[in-house]
C-alpha positions in Angstrom: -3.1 -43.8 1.3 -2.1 -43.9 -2.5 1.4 -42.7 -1.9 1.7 -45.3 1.0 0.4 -48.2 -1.0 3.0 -47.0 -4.2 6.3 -46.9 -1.7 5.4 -49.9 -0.3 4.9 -51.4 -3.8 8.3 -49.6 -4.7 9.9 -51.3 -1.8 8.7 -55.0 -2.5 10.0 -54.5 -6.5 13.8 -53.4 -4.7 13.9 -56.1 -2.6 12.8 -59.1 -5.3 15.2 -57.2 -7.6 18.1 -57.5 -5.2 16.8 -61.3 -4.0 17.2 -62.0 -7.8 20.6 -60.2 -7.8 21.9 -61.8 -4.7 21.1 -65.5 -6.2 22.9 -64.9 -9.7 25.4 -63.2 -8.2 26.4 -66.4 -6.3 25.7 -69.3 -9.2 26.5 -67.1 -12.7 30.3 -68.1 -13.3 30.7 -64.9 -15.3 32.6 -62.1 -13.3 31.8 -59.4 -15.8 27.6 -60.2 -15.5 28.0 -60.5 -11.9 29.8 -57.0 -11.3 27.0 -55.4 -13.5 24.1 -56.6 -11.5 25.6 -55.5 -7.9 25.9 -52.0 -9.5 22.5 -52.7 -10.9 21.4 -53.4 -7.4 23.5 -50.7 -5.7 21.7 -48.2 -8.0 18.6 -49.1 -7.2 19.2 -48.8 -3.5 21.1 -46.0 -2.9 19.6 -43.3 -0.9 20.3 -40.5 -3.2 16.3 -40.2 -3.6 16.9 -37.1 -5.7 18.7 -38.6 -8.5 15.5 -40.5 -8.9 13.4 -38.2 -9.1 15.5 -36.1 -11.0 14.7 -37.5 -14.6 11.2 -36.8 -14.0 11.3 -33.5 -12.8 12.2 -30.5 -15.6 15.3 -29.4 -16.1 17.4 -28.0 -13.7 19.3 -24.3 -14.0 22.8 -25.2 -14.3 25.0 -22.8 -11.7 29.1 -23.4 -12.3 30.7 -22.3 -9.0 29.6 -21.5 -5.4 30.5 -18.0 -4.8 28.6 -15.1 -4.2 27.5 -15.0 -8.1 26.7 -18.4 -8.3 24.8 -18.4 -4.7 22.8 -15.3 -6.1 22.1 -16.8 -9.6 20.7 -19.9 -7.1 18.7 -18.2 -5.3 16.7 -16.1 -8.0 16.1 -19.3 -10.0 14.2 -20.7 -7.2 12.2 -17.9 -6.5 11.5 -18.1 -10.2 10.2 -21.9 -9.6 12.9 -23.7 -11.3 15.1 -26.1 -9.9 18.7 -26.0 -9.8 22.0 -27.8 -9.6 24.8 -26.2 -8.4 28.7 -27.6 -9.5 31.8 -26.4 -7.9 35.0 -28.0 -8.2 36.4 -27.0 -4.8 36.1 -29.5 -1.9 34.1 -26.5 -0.2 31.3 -23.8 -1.4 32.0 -20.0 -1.2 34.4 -19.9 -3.4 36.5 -16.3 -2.7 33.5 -14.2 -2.0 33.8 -16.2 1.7 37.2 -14.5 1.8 36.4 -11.1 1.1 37.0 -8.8 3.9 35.9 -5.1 3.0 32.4 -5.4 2.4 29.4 -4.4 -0.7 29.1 -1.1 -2.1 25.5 0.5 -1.8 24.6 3.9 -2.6 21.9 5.9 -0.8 21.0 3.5 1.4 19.3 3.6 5.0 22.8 3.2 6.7 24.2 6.0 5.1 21.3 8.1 5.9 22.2 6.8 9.6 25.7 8.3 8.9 24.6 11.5 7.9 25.1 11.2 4.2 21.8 12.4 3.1 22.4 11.5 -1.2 25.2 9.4 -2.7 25.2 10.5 -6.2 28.6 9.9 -6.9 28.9 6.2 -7.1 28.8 6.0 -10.8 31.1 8.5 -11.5 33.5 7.1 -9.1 33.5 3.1 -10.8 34.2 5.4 -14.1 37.4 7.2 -12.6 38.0 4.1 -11.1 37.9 2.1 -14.8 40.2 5.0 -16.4 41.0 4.7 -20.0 39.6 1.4 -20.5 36.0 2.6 -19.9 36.0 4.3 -23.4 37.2 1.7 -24.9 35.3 -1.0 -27.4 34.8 -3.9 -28.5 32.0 -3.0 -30.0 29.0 -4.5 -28.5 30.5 -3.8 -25.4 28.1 -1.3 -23.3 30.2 -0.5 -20.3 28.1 2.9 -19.6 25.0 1.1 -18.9 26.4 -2.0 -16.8 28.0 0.4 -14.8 24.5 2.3 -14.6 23.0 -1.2 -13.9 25.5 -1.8 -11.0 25.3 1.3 -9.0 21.5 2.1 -9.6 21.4 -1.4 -8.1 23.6 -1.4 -5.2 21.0 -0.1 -2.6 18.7 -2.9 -3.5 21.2 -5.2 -3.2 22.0 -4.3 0.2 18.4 -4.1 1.2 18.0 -7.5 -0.3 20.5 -8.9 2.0 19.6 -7.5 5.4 15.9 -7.9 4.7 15.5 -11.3 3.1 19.0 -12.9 4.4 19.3 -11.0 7.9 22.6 -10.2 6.8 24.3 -7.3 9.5 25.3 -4.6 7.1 25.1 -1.7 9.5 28.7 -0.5 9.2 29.8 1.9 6.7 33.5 2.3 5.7 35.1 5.2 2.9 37.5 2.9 1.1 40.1 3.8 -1.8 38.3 5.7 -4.8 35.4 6.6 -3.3 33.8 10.0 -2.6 31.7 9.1 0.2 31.7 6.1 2.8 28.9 3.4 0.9 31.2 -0.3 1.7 29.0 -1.9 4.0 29.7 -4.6 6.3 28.6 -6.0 9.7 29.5 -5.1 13.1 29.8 -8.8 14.0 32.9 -11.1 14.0 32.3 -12.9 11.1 33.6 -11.3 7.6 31.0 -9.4 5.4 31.9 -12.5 2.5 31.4 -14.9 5.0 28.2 -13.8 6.4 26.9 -12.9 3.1 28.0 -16.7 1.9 26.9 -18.6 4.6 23.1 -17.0 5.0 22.9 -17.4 1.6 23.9 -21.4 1.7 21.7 -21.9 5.4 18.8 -20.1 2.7 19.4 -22.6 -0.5 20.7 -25.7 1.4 16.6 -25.8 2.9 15.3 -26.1 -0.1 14.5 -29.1 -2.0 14.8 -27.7 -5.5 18.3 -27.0 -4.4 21.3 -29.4 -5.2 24.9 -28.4 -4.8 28.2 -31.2 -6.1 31.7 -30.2 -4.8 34.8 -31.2 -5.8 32.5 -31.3 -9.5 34.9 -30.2 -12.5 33.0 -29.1 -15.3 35.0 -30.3 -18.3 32.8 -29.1 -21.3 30.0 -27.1 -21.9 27.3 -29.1 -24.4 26.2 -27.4 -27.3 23.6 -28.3 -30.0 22.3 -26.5 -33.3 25.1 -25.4 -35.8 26.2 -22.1 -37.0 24.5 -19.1 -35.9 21.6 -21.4 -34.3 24.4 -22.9 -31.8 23.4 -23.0 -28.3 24.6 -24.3 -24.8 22.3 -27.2 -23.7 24.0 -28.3 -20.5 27.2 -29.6 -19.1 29.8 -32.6 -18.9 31.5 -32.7 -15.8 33.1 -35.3 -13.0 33.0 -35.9 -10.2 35.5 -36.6 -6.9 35.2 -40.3 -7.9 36.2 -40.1 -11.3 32.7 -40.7 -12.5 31.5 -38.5 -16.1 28.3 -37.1 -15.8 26.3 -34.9 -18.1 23.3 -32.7 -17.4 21.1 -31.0 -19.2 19.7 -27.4 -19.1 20.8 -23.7 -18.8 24.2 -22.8 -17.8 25.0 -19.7 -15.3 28.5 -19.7 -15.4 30.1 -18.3 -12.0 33.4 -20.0 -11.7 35.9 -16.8 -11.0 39.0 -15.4 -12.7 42.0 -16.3 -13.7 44.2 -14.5 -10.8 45.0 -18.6 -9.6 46.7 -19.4 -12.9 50.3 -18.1 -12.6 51.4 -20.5 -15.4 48.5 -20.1 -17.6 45.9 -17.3 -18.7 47.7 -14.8 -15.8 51.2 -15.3 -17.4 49.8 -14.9 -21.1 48.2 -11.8 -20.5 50.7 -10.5 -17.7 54.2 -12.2 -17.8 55.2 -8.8 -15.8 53.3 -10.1 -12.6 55.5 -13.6 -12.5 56.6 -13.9 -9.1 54.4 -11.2 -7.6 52.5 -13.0 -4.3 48.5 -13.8 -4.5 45.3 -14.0 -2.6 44.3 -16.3 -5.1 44.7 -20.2 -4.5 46.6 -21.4 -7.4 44.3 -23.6 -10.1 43.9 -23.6 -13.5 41.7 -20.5 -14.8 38.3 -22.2 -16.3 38.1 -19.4 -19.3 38.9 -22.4 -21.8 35.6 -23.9 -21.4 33.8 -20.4 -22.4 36.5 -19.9 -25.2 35.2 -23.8 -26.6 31.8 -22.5 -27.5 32.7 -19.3 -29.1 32.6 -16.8 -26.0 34.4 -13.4 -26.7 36.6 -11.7 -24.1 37.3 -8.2 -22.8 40.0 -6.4 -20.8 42.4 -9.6 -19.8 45.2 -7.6 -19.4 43.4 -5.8 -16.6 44.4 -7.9 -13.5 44.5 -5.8 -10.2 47.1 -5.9 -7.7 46.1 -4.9 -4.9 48.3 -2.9 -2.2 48.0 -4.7 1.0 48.6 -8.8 1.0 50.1 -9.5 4.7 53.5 -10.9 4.6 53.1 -13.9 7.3 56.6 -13.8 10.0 55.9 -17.7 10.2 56.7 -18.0 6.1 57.9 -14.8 4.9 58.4 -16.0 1.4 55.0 -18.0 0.6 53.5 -17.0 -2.8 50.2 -16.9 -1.2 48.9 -14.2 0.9 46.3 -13.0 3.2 44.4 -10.2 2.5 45.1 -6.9 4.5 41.2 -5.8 3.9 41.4 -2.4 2.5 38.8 -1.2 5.6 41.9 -1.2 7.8 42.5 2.0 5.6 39.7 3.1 5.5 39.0 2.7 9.4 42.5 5.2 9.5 45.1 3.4 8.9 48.0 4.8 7.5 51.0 2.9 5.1 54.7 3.5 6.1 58.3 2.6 3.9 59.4 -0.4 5.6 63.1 1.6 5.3 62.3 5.2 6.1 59.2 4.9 8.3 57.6 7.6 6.2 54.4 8.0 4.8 54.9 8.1 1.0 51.1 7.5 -0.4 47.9 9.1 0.1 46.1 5.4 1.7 42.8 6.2 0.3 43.8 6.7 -3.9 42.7 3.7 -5.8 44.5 0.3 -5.3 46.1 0.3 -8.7 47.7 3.9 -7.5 48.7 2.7 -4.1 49.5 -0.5 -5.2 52.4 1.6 -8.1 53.6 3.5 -5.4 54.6 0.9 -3.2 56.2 -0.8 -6.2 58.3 2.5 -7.2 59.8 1.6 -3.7 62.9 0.1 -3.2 62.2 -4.0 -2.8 62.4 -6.2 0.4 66.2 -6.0 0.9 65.9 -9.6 3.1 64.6 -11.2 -0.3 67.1 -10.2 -3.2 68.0 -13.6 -3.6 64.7 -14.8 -4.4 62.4 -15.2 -7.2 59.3 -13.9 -4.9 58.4 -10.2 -5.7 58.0 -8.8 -2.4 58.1 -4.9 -0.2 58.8 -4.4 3.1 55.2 -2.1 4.0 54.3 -1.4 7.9 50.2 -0.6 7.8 49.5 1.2 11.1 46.3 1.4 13.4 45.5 3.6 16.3 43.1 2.2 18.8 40.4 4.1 17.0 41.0 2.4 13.7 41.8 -0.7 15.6 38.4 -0.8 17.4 36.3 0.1 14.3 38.2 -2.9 12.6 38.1 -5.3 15.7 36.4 -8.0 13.5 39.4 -8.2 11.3 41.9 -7.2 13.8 41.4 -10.1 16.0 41.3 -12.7 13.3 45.0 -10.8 11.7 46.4 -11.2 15.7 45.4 -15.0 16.0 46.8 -15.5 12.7 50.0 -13.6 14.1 50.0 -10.9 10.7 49.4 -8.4 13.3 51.0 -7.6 16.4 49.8 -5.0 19.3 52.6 -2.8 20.6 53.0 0.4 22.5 53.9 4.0 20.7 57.2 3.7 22.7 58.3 0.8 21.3 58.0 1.7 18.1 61.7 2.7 15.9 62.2 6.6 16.2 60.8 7.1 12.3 58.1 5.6 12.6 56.9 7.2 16.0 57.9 10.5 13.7 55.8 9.7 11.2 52.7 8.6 13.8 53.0 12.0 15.6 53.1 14.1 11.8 50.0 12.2 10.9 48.1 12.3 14.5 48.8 16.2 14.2 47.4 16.6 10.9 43.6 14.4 12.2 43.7 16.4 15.4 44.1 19.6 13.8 42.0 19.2 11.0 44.8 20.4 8.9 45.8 19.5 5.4 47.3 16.6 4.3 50.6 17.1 2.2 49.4 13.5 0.4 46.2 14.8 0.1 44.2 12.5 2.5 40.6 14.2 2.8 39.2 11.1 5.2 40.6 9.8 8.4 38.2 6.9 9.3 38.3 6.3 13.2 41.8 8.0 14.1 41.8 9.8 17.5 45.4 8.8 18.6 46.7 12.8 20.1 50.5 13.6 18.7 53.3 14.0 21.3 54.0 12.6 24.4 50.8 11.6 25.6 50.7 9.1 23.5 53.5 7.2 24.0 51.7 4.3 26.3 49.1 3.8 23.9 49.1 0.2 21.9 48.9 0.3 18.1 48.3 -2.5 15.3 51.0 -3.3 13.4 52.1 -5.5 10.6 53.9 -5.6 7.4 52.2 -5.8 3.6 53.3 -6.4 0.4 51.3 -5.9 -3.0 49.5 -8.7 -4.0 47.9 -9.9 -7.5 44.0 -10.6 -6.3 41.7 -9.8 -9.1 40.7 -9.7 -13.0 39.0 -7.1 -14.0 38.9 -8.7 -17.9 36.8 -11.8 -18.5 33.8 -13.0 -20.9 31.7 -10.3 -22.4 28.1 -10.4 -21.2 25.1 -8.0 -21.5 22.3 -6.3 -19.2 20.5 -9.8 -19.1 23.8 -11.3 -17.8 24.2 -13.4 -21.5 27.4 -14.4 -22.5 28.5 -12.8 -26.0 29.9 -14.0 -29.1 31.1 -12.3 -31.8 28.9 -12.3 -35.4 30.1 -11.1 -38.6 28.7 -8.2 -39.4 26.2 -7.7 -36.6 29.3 -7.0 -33.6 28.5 -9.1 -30.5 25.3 -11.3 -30.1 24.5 -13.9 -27.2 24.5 -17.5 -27.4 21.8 -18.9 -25.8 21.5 -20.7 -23.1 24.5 -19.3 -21.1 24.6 -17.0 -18.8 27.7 -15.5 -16.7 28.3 -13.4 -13.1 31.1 -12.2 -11.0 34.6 -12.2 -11.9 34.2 -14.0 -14.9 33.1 -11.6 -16.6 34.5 -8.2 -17.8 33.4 -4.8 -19.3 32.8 -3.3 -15.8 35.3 -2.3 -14.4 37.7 -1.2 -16.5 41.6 -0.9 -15.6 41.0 -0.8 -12.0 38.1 -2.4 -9.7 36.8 -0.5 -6.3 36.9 -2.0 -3.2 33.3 -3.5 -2.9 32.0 -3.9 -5.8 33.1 -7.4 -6.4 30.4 -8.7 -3.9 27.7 -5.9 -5.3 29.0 -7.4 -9.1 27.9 -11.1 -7.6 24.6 -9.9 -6.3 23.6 -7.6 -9.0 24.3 -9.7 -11.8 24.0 -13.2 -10.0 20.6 -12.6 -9.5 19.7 -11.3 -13.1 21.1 -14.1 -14.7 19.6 -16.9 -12.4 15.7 -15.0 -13.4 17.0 -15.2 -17.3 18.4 -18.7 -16.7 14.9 -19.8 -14.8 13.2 -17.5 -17.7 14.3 -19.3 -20.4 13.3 -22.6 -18.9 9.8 -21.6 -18.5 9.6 -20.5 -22.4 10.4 -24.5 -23.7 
């Protein structure tokens, strides 16, 4: 009865406000007064009840960007009990974890066991093979043995944590590039691991009322207060679709992706070699700057990966942006052939930055010497096996039209050559002159008999999709800054996840650990982020 009696107070004080608004509006012969009491009046009645109630509630965790490391972050700050408020400034949340087709790494988990892979031991030393010379690097301050440590002894918990709590399908287990063992998990459904992972986690926050999320948001400035070595990040300064500055106040988790989308800026400063290579990346300025403003120290930016396998789309041969031919239709047994020989020239399953130089040692696309577009002429090659155990992707690729369906038979001479040679080697059991060890779900016979059967086909070309280098951070997810004398130290009140950061990986990133990075350090930084909240 007292909350009833209040509204109905609250009510009776907006309508005699706007009454009293109404009248002056009509007799006041001032323009300038009348405009600022409709907006007064507007304000008062719009039915954004939580920007009402904001101001008296505390503070809210700050989360820059809707991807998987921002959605994570989320998540673990309202299981801590704080509120958040989550900016983007795309039209739509997900950012390019909703794209991601491959799947999250997990070692020794239940699935595996399923498969028969009783112990996965060899996760950590794989990242570290993966990361190459870079992973003994500095600067100092810099401990890239224990965040790779952090990531892998995490990774099982991170998949349980998403089939348990978000009933996220991650029963299907895929040996991509790199890897000793299969451990890239995704689900046998038709949706794409990113986009499953994404959209369970939105359906999750979106239900909450301690859960606010802006699009089409740019944050413009990070807010700092103190000086000297007592600076720290206090909120944010952003605006929104209308124009409209805003600024909030509270801890910053700062998820907003790399710079593979600025061709013009940080990605042609730090790699001029990579102008006119294609992307997966939509093109937008990187939003590094803002972390660079209050002091941030960076790692690794010359470390962008390209990976092998970007479709090149018949419709528009020469578009600068690509779709992503998931690295799973390798691993499922597909095989890469010269798009002028029809040989195989590359063991599929070496890391992407391997793969990706082979390719590139290749003659270019002959149809595109004219142009200023970097582009090869690769045929990637399914069997039905590897086609079935990719159907998920496979049928989005054919309603795309990046991949066609056509008979053995009507393949060119070479390449049916070259699908015999490697059909011989899987049935066999033989050895592979390239040195492929794993053949996924290949079962097409050599010869003859199978000459009826239909195989997936389409043409790639290496594309630039990821940063391995960005803002240095720690075990607790803090940002770093450098401090004479005493290396790196954090500055408070920031924290960072996903591809904005850098230190893990190295020169070279697996396939599926950019969703398991998200997770992993998403969620520690949204339980520092809430933590720091509850110690003002």
């Amino acid at each position: 009865m007292p909350m009833r009696r209040s509204r109905c107070c609250l009510l009776l004080i907006y309508f005699v406000i706007g009454f009293v608004t109404a009248i002056l509006c009509m007799f006041l012969s001032r323009p300038n007064l009348a405009a600022t009491l409709n907006r007064l009046s507007s304000s008062l009645f719009s039915t954004s009840i939580p920007s009402m109630t904001q101001a008296s509630r505390k503070k809210p965790v700050i989360v820059v960007g809707s991807g998987l490391a921002g959605l994570s972050a989320a998540h673990e700050t309202l299981r801590a009990g704080a509120p958040v408020h989550m900016l983007d400034r795309a039209p739509k949340p997900g950012g390019n974890s909703i794209k991601a087709s491959s799947g999250i790494n997990g070692a020794g988990t239940r699935f595996q066991r399923e498969l028969g892979i009783a112990a996965d031991d060899s996760f950590y030393s794989d990242t570290v093979r993966s990361a190459g010379h870079r992973f003994q690097e500095g600067p100092v301050g810099i401990d890239r043995k224990a965040l790779v440590e952090l990531l892998a002894s995490r990774s099982e918990k991170a998949v349980d944590w998403l089939v348990d709590e978000l009933g996220v399908d991650l029963s299907v287990v895929a040996q991509l590039g790199g890897h000793s063992v299969a451990r890239t998990h995704r689900g046998g459904g038709k949706l794409p691991p990113g986009a499953a992972i994404v959209s369970a986690l939105l359906e999750k926050l979106k239900a909450n009322p301690e859960f606010s999320l802006e699009n089409s948001a740019e944050v413009n400035e990070l807010l700092v207060g103190g000086s000297g070595d007592d600076k720290a990040v206090k909120g944010v300064r952003y605006r929104t679709a209308d124009g409209q500055p805003h600024e909030l106040e509270g801890p910053v988790v700062f998820a907003a992706g790399g710079f593979g989308g600025d061709p013009h800026g940080l990605l042609s400063k730090y790699r001029p070699d990579l102008a006119g290579m294609p992307s997966t990346n939509e093109e937008r300025p990187a939003p590094h700057g803002l972390l660079s403003a209050v002091g941030a120290e960076f790692v690794d930016m010359d470390s962008v990966q390209v990976h092998p396998t970007g479709f090149v789309d018949p419709k528009d041969p020469t578009s600068l942006y690509k779709f992503l031919a998931a690295e799973a239709l390798r691993g499922e047994g597909g095989i890469l052939l010269s798009g002028r020989t029809g040989e195989r020239f590359i063991n599929e399953l070496l890391t992407r930055d391997i793969v990706s130089d082979a390719i590139t040692a290749l003659p270019p696309s002959h149809t595109l010497e004219s142009s200023t577009i970097r582009q090869w002429d690769i045929t990637i090659l399914l069997d039905p096996g590897a086609c079935e155990a990719a159907a998920s992707h496979i049928g989005f690729y054919l309603w795309k039209g990046l991949v066609q369906k056509k008979k053995v038979k009507e393949l060119a001479p070479e390449v049916i050559a070259s699908v015999d040679k490697y059909a011989a080697i899987v049935a066999s059991k033989g050895e592979d002159p390239l040195g492929r060890k794993a053949f996924g779900h290949w079962r097409l016979p050599p010869g003859e008999a199978n000459r009826e059967e239909e195989v997936c086909v389409g043409t790639v070309t290496p594309v630039v999709h990821f940063t391995m280098g960005g803002v240095t951070f720690d075990l607790q997810a803090r940002v770093l800054r450098a401090k004479e004398g005493s290396g790196l130290v954090p500055i408070p009140g920031l924290w960072a996840a996903g591809e904005i950061t850098g230190g893990i990986h190295g020169a070279n990133r697996l396939g599926g650990s950019s969703l398991l990075e998200c997770v992993v350090f998403g969620r520690i930084a949204g339980t520092e982020a809430a933590r720091s909240l509850a110690s003002t």
